[in-house]
VOROKE-254635 format. One line per 2 residues: number of its first residue (from 0); their letters; for each residue x, y, z of N, C-alpha, C. Coordinates in pm, whole numbers. Each point is the difference from the previous one (the first is absolute). Layout:
BEGIN
NUM = A = X Y Z X Y Z X Y Z ~ ... $
// end
This chain:
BEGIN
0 = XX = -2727 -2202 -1856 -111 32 -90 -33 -120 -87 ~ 15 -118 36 1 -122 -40 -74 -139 100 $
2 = XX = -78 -80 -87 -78 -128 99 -16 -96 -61 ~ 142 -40 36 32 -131 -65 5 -121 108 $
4 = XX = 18 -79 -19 -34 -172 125 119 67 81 ~ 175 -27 -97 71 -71 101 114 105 -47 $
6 = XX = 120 98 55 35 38 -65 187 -42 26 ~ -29 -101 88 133 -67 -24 4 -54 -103 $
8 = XX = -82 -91 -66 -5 -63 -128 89 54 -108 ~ 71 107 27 4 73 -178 160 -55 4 $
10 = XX = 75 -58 10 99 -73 -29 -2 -109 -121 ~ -124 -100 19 -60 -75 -77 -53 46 -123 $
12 = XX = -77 127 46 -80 84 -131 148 98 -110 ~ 89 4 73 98 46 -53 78 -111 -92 $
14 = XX = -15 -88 58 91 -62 -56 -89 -20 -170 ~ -138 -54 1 -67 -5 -42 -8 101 -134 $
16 = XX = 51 98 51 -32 137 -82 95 21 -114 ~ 150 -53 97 124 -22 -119 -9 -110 -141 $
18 = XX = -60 -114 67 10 -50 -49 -90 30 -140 ~ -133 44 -15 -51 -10 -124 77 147 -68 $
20 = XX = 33 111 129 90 84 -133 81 -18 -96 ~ 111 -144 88 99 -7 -60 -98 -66 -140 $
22 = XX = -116 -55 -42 -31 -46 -101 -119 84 -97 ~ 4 135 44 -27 74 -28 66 141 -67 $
24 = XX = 29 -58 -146 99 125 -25 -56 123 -42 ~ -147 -24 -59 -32 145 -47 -55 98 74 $
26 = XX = -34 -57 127 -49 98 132 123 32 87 ~ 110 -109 -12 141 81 47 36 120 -103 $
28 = XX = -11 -9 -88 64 82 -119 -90 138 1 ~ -134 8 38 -67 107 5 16 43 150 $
30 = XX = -2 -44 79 90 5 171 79 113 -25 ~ 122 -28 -63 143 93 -27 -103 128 -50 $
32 = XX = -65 -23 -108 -41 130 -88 -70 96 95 ~ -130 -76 84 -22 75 66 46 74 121 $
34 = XX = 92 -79 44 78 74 106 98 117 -50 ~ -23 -21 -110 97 136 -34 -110 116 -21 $
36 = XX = -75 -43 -84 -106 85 -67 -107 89 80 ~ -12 -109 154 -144 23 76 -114 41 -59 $
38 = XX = -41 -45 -105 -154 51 -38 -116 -28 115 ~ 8 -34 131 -82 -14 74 44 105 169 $
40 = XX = 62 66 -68 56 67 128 -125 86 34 ~ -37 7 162 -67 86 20 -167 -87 -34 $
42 = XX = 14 -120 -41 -178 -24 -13 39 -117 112 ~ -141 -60 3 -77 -104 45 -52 -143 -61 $
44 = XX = 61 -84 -3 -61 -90 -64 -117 -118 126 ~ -83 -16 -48 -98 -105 52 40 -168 -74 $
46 = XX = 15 -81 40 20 -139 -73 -67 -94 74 ~ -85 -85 -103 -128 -92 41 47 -123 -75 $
48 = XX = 124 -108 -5 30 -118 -29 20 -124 96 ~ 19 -98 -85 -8 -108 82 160 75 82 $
50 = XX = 8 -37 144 147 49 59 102 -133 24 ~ 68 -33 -114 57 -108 36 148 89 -121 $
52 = XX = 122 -121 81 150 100 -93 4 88 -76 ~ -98 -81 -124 35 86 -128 -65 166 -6 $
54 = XX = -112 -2 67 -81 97 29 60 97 51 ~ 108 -79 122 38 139 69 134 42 -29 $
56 = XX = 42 -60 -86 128 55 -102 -51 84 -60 ~ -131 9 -82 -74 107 -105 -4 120 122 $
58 = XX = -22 12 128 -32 99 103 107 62 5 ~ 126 -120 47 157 59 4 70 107 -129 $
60 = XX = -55 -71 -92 42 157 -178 -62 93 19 ~ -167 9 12 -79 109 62 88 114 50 $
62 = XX = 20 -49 112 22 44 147 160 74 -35 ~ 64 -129 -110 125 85 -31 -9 145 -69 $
64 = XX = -122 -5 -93 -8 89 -82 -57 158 74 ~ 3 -36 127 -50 103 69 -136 4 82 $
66 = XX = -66 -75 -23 -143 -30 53 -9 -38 146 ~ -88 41 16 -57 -79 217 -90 -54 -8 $
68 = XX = 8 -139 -22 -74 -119 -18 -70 -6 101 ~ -128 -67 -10 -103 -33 87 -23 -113 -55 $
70 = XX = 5 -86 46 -48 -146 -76 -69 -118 123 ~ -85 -64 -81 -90 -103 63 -35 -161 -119 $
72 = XX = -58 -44 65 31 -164 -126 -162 20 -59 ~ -4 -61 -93 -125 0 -15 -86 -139 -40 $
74 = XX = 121 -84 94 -110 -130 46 45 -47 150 ~ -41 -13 89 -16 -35 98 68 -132 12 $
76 = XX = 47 -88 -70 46 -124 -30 135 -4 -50 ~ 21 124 -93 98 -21 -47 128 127 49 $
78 = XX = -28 47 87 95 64 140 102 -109 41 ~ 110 79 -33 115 -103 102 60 96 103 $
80 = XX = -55 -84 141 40 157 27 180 48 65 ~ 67 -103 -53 156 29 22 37 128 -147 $
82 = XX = -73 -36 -81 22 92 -95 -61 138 30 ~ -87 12 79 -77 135 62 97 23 88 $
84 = XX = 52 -63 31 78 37 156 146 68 -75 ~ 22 -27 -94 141 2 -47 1 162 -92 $
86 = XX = -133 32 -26 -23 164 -77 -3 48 121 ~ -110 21 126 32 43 80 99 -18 57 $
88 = XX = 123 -72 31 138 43 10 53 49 -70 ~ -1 63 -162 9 79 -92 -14 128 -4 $
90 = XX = -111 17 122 -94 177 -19 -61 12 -108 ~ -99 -113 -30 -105 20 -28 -136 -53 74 $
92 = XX = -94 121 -22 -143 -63 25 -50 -94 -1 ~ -97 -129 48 -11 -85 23 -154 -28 69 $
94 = XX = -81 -65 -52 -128 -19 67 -37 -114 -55 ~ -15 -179 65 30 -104 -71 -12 -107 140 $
96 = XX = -35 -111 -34 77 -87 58 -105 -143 -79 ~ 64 -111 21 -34 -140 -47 -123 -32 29 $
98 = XX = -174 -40 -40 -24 -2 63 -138 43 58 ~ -5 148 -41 -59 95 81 -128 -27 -21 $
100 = XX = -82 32 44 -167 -17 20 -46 131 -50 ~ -103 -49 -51 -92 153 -75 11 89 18 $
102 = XX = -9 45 107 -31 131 91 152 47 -5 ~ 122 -95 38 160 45 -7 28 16 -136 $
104 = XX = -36 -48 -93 60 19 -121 -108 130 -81 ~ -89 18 45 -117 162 -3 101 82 58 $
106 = XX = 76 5 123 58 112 62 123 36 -51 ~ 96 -122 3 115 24 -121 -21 17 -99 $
108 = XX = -82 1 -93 -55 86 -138 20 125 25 ~ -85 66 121 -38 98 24 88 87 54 $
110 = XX = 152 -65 62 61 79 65 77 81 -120 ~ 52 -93 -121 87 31 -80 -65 123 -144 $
112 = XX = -159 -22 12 -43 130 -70 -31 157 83 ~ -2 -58 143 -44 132 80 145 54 27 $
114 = XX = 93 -61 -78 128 86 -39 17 120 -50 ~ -128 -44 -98 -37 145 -116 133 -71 -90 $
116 = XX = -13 -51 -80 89 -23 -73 9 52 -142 ~ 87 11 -78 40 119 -127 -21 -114 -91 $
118 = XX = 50 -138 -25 8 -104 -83 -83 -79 116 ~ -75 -128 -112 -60 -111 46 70 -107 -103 $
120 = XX = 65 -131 58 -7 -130 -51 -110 -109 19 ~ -76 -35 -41 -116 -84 16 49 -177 -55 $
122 = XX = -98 -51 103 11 -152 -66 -167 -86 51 ~ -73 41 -124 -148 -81 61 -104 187 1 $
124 = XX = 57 123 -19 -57 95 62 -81 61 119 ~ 67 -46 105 -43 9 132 26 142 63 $
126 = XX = 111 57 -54 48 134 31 -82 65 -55 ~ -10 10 -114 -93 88 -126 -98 -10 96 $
128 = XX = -94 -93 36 -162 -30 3 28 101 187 ~ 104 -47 33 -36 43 168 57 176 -14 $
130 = XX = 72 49 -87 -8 157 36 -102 43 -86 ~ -97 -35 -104 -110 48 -48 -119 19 93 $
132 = XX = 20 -140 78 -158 -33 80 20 91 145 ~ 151 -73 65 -31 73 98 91 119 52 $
134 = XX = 87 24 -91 94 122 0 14 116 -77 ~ -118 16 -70 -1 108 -126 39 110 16 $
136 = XX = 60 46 118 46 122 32 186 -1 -6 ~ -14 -147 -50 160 34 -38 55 -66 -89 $
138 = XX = -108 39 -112 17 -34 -146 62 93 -26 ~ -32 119 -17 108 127 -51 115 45 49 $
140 = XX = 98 -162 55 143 -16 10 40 -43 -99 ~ -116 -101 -33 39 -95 -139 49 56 -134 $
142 = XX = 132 -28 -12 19 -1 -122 -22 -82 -141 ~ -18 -136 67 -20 -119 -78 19 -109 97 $
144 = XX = 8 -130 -107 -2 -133 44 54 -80 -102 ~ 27 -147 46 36 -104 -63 -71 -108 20 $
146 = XX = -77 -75 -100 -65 -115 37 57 -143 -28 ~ 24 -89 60 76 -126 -32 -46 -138 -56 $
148 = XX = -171 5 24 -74 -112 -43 -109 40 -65 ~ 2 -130 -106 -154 -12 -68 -119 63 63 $
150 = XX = -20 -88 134 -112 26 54 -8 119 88 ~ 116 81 22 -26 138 51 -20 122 -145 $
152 = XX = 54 -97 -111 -12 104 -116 -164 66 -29 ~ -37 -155 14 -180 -11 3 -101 89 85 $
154 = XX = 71 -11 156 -31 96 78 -25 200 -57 ~ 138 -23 -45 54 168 -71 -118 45 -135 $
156 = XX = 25 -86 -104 -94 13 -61 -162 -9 -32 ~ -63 -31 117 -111 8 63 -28 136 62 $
158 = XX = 103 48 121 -5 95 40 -11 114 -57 ~ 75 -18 -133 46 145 -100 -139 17 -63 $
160 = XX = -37 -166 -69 -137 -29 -68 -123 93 89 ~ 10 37 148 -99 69 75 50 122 52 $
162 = XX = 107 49 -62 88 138 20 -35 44 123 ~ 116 -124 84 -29 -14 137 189 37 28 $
164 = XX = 96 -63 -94 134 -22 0 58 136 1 ~ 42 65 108 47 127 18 141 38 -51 $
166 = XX = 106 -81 -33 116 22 -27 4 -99 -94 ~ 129 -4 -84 80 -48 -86 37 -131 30 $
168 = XX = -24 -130 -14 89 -111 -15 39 -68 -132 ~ 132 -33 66 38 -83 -128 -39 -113 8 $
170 = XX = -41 -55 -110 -28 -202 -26 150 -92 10 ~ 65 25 86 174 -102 -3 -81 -129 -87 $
172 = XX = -112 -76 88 -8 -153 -60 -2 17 -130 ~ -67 99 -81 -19 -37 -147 129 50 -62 $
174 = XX = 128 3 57 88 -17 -87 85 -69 -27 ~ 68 -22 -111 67 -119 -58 38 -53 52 $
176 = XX = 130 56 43 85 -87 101 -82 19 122 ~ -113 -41 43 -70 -6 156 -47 -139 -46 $
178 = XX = -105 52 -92 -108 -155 -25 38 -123 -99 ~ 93 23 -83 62 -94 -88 46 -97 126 $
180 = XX = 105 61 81 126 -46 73 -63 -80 139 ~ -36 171 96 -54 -62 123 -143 -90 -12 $
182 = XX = -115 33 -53 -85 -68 27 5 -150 -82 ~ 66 -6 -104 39 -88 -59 69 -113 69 $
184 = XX = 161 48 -28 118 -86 74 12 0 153 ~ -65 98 30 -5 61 149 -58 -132 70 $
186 = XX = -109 31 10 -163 -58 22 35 -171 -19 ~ 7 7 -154 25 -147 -3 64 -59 91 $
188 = XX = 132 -34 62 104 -7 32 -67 -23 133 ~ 7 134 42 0 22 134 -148 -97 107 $
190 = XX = -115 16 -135 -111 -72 44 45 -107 89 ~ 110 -68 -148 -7 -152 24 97 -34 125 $
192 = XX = 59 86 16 155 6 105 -134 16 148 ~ -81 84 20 -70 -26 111 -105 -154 43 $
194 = XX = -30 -19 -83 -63 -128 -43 87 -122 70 ~ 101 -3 -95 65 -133 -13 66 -4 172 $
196 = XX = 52 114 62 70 17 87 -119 -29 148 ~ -72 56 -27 -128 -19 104 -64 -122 -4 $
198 = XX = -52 -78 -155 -17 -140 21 68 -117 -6 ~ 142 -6 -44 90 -77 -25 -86 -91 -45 $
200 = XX = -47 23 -110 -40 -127 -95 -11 26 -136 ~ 31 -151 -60 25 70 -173 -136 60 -63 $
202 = XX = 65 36 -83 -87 72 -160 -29 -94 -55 ~ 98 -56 -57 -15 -123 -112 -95 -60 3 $
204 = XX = -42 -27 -139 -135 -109 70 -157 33 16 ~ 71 108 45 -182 78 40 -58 82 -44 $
206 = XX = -125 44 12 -88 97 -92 5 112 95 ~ 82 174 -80 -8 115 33 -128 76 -27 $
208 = XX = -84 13 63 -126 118 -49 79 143 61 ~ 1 88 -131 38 131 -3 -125 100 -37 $
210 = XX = -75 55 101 -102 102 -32 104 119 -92 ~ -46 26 -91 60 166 -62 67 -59 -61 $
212 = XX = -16 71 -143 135 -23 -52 69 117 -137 ~ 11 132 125 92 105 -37 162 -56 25 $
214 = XX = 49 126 -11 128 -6 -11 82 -118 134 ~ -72 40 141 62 -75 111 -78 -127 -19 $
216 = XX = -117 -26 -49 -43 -133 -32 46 -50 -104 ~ 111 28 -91 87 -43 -122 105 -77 64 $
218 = XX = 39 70 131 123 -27 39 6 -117 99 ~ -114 14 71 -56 -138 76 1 -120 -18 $
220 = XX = -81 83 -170 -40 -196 -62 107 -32 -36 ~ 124 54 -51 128 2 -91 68 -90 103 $
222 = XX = 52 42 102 56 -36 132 -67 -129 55 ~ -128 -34 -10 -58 -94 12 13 -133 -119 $
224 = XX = 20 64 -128 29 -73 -112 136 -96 24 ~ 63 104 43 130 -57 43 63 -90 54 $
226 = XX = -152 3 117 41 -70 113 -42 -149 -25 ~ -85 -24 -143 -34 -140 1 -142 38 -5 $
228 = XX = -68 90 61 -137 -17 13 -115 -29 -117 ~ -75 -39 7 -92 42 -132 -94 122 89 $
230 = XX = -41 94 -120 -9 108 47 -155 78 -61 ~ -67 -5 108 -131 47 -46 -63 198 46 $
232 = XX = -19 45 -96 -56 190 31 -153 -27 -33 ~ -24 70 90 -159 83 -7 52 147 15 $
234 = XX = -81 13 -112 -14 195 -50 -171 15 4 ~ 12 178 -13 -122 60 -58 -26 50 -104 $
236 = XX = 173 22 -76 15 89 -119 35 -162 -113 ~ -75 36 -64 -17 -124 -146 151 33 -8 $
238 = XX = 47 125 -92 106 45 -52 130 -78 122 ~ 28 -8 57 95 -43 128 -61 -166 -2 $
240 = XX = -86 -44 -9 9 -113 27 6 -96 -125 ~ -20 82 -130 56 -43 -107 118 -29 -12 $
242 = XX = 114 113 21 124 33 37 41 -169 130 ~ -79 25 46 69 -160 97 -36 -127 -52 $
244 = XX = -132 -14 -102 63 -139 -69 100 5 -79 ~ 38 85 -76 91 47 -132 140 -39 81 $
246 = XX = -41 61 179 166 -60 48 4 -99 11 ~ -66 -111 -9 -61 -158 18 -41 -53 100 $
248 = XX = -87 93 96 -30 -21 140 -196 -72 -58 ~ -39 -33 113 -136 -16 -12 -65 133 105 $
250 = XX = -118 22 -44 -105 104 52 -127 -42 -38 ~ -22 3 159 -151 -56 35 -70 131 128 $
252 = XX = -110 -41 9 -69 70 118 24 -32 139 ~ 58 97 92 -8 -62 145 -48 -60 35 $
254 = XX = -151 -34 -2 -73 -143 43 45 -127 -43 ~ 77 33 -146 26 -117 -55 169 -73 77 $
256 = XX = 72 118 -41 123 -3 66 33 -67 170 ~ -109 82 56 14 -78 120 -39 -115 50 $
258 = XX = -53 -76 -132 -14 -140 75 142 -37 -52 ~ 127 -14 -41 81 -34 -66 128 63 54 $
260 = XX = -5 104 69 152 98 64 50 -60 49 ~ 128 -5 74 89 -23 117 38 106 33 $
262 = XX = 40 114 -91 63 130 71 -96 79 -94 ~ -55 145 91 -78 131 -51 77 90 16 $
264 = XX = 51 78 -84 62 140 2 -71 107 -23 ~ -82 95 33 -66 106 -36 55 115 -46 $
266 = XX = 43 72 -130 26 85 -14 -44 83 -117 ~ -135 66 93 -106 99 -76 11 136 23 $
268 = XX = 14 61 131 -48 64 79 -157 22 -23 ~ -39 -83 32 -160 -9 -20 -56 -30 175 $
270 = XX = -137 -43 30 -15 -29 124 -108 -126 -36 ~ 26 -61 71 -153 -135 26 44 -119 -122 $
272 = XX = 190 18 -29 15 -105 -126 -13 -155 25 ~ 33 -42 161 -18 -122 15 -104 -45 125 $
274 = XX = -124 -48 0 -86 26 85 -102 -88 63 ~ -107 -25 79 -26 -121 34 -60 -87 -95 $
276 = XX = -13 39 -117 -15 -117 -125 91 -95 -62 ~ 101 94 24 177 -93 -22 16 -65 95 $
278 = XX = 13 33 132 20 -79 129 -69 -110 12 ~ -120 -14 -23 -72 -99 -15 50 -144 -101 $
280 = XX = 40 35 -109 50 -88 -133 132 -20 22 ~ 106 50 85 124 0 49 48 -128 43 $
282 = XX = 113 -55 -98 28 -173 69 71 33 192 ~ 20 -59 33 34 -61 140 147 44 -41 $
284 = XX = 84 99 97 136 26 -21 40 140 -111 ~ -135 24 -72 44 150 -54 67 118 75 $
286 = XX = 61 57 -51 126 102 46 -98 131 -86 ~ -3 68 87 -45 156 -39 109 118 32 $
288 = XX = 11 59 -83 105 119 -13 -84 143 -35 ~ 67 100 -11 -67 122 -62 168 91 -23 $
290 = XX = -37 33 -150 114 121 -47 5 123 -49 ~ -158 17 13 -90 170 -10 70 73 115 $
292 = XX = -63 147 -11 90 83 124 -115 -32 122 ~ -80 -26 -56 -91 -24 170 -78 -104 22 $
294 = XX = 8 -51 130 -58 -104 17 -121 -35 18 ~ -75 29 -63 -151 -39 -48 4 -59 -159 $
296 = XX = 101 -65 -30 -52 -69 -172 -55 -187 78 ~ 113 -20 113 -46 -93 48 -98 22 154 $
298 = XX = -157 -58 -28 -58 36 109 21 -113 102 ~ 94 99 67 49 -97 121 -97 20 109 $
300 = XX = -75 57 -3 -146 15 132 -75 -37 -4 ~ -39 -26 -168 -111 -94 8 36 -151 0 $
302 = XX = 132 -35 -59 86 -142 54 -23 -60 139 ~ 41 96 130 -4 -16 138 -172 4 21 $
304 = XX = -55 70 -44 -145 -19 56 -39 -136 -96 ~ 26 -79 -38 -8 -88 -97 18 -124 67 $
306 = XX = 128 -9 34 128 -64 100 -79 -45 104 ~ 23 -133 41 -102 -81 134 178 -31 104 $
308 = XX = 88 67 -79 106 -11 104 145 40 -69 ~ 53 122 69 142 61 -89 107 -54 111 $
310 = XX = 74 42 -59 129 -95 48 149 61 -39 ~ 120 26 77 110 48 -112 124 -112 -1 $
312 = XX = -70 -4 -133 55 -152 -69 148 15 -75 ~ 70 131 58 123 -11 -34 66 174 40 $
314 = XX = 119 3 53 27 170 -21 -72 75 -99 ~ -55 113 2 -53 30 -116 -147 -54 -86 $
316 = XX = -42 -100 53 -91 -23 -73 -134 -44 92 ~ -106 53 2 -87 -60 78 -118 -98 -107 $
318 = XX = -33 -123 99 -49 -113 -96 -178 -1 51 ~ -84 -5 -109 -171 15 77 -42 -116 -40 $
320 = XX = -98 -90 84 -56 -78 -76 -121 33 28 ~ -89 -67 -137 -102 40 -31 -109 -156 37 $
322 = XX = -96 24 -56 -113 -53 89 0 -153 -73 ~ 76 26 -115 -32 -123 -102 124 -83 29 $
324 = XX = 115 32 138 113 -81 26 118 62 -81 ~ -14 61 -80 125 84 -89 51 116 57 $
326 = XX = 146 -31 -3 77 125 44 72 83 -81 ~ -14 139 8 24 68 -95 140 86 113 $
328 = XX = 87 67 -79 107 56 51 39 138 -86 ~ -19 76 114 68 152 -66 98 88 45 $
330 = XX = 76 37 -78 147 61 16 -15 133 36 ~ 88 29 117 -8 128 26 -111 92 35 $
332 = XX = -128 -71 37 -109 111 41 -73 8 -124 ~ 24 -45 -97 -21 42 -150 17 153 -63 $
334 = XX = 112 2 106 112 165 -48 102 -3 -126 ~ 50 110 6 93 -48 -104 92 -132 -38 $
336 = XX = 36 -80 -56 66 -97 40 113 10 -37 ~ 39 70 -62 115 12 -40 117 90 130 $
338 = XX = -105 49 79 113 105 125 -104 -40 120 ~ -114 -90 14 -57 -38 81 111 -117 53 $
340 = XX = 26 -88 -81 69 -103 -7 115 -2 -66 ~ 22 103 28 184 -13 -89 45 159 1 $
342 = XX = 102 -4 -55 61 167 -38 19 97 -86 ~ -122 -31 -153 -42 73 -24 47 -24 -156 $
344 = XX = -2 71 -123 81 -21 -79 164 41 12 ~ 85 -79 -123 145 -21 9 48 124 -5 $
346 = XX = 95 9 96 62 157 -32 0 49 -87 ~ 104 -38 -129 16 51 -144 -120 23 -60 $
348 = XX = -126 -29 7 -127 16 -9 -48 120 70 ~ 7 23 55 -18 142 62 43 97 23 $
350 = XX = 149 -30 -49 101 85 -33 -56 114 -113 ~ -66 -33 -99 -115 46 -113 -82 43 35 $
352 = XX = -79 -32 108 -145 45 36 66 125 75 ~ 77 -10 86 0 102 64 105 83 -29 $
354 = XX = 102 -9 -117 40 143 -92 -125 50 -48 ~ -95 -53 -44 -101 82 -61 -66 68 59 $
356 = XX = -29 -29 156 -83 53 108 93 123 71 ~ 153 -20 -13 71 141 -5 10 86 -72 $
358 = XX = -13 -8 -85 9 69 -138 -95 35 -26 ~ -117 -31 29 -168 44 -43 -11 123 137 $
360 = XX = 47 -35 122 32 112 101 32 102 -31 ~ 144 -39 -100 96 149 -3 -91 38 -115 $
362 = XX = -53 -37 -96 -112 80 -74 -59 91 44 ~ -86 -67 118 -139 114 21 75 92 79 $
364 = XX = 98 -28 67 99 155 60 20 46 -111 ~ 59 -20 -122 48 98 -133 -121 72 -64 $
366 = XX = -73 -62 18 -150 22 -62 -114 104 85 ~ 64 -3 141 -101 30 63 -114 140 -89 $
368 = XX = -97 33 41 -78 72 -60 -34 13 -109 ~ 61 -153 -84 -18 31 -142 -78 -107 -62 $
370 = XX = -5 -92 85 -117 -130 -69 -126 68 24 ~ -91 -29 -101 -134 43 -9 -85 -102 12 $
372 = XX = 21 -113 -45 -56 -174 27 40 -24 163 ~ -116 -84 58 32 -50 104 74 -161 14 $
374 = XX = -18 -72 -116 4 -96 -49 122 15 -102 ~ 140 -68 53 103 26 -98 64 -77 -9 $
376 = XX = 34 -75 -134 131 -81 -56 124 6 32 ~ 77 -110 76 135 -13 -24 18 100 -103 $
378 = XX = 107 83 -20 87 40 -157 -4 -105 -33 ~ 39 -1 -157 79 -117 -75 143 17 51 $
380 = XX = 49 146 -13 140 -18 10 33 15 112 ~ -21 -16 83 -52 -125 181 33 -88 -28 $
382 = XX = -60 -85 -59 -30 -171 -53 110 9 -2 ~ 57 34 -176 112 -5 -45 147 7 18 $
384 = XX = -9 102 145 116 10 63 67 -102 79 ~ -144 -79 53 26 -58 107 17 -135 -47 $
386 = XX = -64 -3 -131 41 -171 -107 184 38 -32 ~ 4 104 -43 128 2 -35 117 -15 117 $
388 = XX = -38 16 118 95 13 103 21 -127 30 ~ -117 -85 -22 33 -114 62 44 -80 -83 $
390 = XX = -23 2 -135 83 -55 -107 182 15 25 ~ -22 157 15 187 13 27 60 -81 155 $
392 = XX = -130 -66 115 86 -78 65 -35 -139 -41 ~ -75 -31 -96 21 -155 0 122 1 -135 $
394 = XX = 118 100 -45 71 -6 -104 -73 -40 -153 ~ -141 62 -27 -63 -40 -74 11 135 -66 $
396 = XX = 48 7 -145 -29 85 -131 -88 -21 -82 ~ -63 119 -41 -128 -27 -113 45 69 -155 $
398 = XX = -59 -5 -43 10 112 -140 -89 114 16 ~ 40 71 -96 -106 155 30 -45 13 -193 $
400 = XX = -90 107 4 -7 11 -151 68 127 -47 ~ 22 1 -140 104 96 -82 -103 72 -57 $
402 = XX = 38 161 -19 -72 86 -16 -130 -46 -103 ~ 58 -98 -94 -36 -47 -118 -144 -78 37 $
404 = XX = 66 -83 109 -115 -106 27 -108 66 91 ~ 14 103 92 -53 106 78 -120 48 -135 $
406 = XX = 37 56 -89 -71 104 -65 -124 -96 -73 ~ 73 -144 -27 -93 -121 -108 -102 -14 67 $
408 = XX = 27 -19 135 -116 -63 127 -108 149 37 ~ 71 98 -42 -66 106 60 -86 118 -135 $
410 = XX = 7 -85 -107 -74 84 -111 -93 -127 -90 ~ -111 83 -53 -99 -55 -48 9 -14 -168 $
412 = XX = 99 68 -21 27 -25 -132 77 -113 -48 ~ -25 -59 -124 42 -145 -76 111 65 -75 $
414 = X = 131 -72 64 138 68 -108 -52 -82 -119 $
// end
């Protein structure tokens, strides 16, 4: 009940799998709980993430907790498929492979909601959008959902905005430990780890253009700061791009920026951010990236129709030149780059994202029939649990407040 590439592979994907557990203590630690507890006994879960280790360790607690996973990736690029091969040697569901072409990655969507599934995990909202549009007859399995990104949050709240959103999801990205940590330290990190590894060439030295500059565009430029670069953002929001001179970056306009880049990072989730007006002003040897969930911030179609000759000017990277003799180079399809070209963010980094994405699960099972919002917050004391857990494995103590200091913070009166 699985269509995956290769399914000898899962030796590799196994091995794979240990390894980020072992660096994963707070999804081992909820592992134990739920296997005792089963709050998922008897449902269905649907899961729409990138499918690489860490991902399918989050499937493996699931699955402990009682659940019959159905899971599929939800980028075509960022499928490994020894790690698909290695759940399906697990007994779990499986619809995936490295890779896949439109139409294959439409059908594996499709196999894992015509499950009828009780829970949805989302990443980008592809699940959400495909049992509304073309499965509405098995919405009233749904108990809820979990959403994992900005730009599927956007999706959700649009939908609700046209009281189109039939069930309950939770917002995972907008909570603390999600967007402080992962899109932050995550993102940053990991950007640069696909980058550096795919072009083997330095930072130092050179000018970073970072489209966006939210939380994963904080972490970019930061990581980029690091690296030596001088470091230039284009925003749309004044407020955010204030915020990036104050960090001591420069911000200019894409037209301006791109006569001056060496490396473009896109991370808006916007569409049409870098386009044949940039390409045009682009020195000879620019490196194009993208770190939005979808690949339209960089228009890589209108690049190739642009292009008097493409070329793949390295694993991973195909090189176009343009009419004016300049060659421009883009990473990964202009897919994710961070799991297009690499493996995604650091374990311990997601170790956070995805206690929260369990725990926001075992919610809407505790909850079932009782949220009235379709649109729902992490708990705080979600957040809180899951800051505190991980505090107790990095041997880190905090202070708490005394009834005294509790009551000062919490009354309006002047002793």
């Amino acid at each position: 009940m699985s269509e995956i590439r290769n399914p000898a592979l899962w030796e590799s994907g196994a091995r794979k799998i240990q390894w980020v557990k072992q660096n994963m203590p707070l999804l081992r630690s909820y592992e134990a709980e739920f296997s005792s507890e089963k709050p998922f006994a008897g449902l269905k879960i649907a899961l729409s993430i990138h499918l690489e280790a860490k991902t399918a360790y989050l499937c493996k607690v699931l699955a402990a907790g009682g659940a019959e996973m159905y899971v599929t990736g939800s980028n075509p690029l960022s499928t490994q498929d020894d790690v698909a091969a290695a759940l399906v040697h697990d007994g779990l569901n499986v619809w995936a492979w490295h890779g896949a072409a439109p139409e294959e990655y439409h059908r594996h969507t499709a196999e894992v909601i015509k499950a009828a599934p009780d829970l949805i995990i989302d990443d980008g909202g592809d699940l959400v959008n495909l049992i509304h549009n073309e499965y509405p007859a098995l919405i009233k399995n749904v108990i809820g959902g979990c959403e994992e990104t900005t730009t599927g949050i956007h999706r959700l709240v649009a939908m609700d905005r046209d009281g189109k959103l039939a069930f309950p999801m939770v917002t995972v990205n907008n909570a603390k430990c999600k967007y402080l940590f992962d899109n932050r330290y995550g993102t940053g990190q990991s950007v640069w780890d696909g980058i550096n590894r795919t072009t083997n060439l330095i930072v130092a030295g050179k000018n970073v253009v970072v489209a966006g500059y939210g939380w994963c565009g904080k972490g970019v430029a930061m990581r980029a700061k690091g690296l030596g670069a001088d470091v230039i953002i284009t925003e749309i929001d004044p407020i955010k791009a204030m915020e990036a001179v104050m960090d001591g970056f420069h911000v200019m306009k894409m037209e301006d920026a791109a006569k001056v880049g060496d490396f473009f990072i896109t991370v808006t989730g916007c569409r049409d951010v870098i386009t044949e007006t940039s390409f045009s002003n682009m020195k000879d040897g620019a490196i194009l990236c993208n770190a939005g969930h979808f690949d339209c911030e960089v228009d890589v179609a209108g690049l190739k129709k642009m292009a008097v000759k493409s070329f793949e000017a390295r694993n991973n990277i195909m090189g176009y030149t343009l009419a004016n003799g300049n060659s421009l180079y883009v990473i990964g399809e202009g897919r994710l780059v961070n799991l297009a070209a690499g493996d995604g963010h650091p374990a311990e980094i997601m170790d956070m994202s995805f206690a929260i994405q369990a725990l926001s699960a075992r919610y809407l099972v505790q909850n079932k029939g009782r949220l009235t919002e379709k649109i729902i917050p992490v708990p705080e004391e979600v957040d809180n649990a899951v800051a505190r857990r991980k505090l107790g494995f990095w041997n880190v103590e905090i202070d708490t407040l005394t009834p005294e200091q509790d009551t000062y913070l919490n009354s309006w009166e002047l002793e």
